[in-house]
C-alpha positions in Angstrom: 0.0 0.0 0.0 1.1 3.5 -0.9 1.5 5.5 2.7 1.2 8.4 1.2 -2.1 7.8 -0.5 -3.1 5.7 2.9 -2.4 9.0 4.7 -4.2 11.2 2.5 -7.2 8.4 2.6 -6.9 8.6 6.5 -7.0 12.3 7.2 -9.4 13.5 4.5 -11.7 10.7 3.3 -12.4 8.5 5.7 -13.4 10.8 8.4 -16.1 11.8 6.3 -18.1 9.1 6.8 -18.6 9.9 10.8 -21.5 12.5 9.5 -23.3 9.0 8.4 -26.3 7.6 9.4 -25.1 4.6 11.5 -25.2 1.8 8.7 -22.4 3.9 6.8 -20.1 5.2 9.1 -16.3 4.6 10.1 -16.7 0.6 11.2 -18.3 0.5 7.8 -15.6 1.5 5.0 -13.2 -0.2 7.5 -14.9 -3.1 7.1 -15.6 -2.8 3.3 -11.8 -1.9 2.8 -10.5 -4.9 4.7 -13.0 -7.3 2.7 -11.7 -6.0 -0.6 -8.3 -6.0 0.2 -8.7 -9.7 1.4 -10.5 -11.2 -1.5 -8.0 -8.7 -3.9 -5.9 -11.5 -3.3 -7.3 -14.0 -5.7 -7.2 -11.8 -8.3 -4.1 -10.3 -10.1 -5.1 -6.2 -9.0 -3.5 -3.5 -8.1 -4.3 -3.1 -4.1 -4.0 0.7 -4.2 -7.0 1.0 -6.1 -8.7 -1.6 -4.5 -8.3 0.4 -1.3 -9.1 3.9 -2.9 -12.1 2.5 -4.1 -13.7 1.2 -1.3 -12.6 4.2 0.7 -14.1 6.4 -1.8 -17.5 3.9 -2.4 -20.0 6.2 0.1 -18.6 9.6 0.0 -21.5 10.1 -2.3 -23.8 9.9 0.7 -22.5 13.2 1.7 -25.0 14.7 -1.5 -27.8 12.4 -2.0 -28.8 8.9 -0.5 -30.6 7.6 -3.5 -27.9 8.4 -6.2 -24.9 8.1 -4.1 -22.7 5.7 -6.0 -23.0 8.1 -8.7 -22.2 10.6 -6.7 -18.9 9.1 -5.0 -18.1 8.4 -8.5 -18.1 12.8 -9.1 -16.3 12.8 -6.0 -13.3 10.4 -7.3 -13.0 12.2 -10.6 -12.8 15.7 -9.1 -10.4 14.5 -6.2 -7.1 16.3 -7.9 -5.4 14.9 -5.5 -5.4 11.2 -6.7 -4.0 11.9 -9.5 -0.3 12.3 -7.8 -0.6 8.5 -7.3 -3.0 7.2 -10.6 -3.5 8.2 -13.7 -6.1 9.5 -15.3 -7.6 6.0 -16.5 -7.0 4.5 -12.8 -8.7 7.3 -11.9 -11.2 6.9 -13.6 -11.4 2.9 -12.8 -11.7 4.2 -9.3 -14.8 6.5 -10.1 -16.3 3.1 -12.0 -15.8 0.4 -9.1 -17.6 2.8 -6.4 -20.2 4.0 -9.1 -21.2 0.3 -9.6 -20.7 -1.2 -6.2 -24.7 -0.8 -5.3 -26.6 -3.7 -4.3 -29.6 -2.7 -6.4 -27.8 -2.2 -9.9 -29.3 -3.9 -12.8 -25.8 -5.0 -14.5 -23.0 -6.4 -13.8 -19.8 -4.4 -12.1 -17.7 -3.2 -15.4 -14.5 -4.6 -14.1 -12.9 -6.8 -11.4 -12.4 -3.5 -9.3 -15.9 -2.9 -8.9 -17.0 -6.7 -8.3 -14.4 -6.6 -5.6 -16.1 -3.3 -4.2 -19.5 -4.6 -4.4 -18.9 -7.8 -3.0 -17.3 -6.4 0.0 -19.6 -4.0 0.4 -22.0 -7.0 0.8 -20.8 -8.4 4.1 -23.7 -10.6 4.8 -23.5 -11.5 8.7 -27.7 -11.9 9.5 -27.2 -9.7 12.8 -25.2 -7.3 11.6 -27.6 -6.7 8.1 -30.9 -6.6 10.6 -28.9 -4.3 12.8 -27.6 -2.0 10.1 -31.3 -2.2 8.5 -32.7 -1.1 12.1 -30.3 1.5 12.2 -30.8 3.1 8.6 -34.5 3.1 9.6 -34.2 5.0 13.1 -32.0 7.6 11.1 -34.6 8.2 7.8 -37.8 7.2 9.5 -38.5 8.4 12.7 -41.4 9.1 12.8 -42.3 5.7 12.5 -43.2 3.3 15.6 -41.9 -0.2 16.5 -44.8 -1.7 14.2 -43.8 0.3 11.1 -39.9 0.0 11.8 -40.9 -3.9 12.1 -42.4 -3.6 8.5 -39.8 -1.8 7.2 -37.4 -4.1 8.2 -39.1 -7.3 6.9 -39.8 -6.1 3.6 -36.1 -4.7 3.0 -34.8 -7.9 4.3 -37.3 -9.9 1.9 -36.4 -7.8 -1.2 -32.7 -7.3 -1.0 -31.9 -10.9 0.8 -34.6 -13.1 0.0 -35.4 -15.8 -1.8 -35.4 -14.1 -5.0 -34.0 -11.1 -4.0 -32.3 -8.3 -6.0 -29.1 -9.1 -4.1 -26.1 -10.9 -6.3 -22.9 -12.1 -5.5 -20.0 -11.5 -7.6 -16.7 -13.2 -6.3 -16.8 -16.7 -6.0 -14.1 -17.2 -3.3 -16.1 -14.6 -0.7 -17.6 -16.6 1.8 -20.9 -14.7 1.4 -22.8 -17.1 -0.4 -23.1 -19.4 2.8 -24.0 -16.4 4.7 -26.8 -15.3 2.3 -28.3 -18.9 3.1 -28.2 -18.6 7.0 -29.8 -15.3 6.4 -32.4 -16.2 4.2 -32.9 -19.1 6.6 -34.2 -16.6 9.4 -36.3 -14.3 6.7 -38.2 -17.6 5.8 -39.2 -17.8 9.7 -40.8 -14.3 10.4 -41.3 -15.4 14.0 -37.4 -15.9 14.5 -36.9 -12.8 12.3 -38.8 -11.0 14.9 -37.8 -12.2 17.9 -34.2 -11.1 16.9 -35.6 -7.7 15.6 -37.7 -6.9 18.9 -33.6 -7.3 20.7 -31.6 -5.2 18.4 -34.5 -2.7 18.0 -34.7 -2.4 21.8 -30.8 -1.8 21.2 -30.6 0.5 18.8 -33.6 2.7 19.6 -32.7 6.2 21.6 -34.2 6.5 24.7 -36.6 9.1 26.0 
């Protein structure tokens, strides 16, 4: 790794995502980076943009929620900055993997950088997605009560992870296929789903 970019990354981009709602903040592109990084190493990439890529991949959220990947992908390209460590055309490889890492995209990532991003990006540990999903909603929707944040929950959950769901895997030596099963497992039992949803929510939720 470059410590020069990995400074730069350190100080000015990573602290960015502490303004996040609680599903997308420091732990999370740490987590995302590490993930990348890690499965990078099947694949004959260059870890530097690995890493600025999934340190970049949510800046976006900084401007707009629903188009943020596009965003983060503005925010690559005008970083003048990278370009004392990539060239143009990495740059711009950069701008690609975080613009295509989104769950709900209808193609495929356009190269191996952004199916690295958005398979690390997909850390599927069941507690940890119905945390994060709890989380996101006490941040967007507060104004709804335990019922509706129950709904809410279920119906992501159903949609993005279930059977069926828009959710796809992209690198085959991630060991989140195995845990998209177990958590498709507890969205087939609602009753277990909820039981695990009424402890994190009590968790999670802010107190009077």
């Amino acid at each position: 790794m470059n410590p020069e970019l990995e400074a730069y990354i350190e100080a000015e981009i990573i602290p960015r995502y502490r303004g996040f709602d609680k599903a997308h903040r420091e732990d999370h592109v740490r987590n995302v980076i590490a993930q990348a990084l890690d499965l990078a190493r099947y694949y004959d990439v260059d870890s530097d943009l690995v890493y600025a890529a999934a340190a970049y991949h949510d800046t976006g959220l900084a401007v707009d929620r629903a188009t943020h990947h596009l965003e983060s992908g503005r925010i690559i390209r005008a970083d003048r900055r990278l370009l004392r460590w990539f060239t143009p055309l990495q740059v711009e490889t950069v701008a690609q993997a975080a613009e295509d890492h989104r769950a709900s995209s209808k193609t495929a990532p356009r190269s191996i950088y952004g199916r690295l991003i958005a398979e690390a990006d997909r850390f599927i540990e069941p507690m940890t997605i119905v945390r994060r999903t709890i989380q996101f909603g006490l941040d967007h929707y507060p104004e709804l009560d335990t019922e509706g944040h129950w709904e809410r929950t279920w119906e992501h959950l159903r949609e993005k992870y279930g059977d069926g769901g828009y959710l796809q895997l992209w690198i085959p030596e991630s060991p989140n296929a195995a845990r998209l099963e177990e958590l498709r497992k507890l969205i087939r039992n609602p009753e277990s789903l909820r039981s695990v949803f009424d402890k994190l929510f009590a968790e999670e939720r802010p107190t009077a």
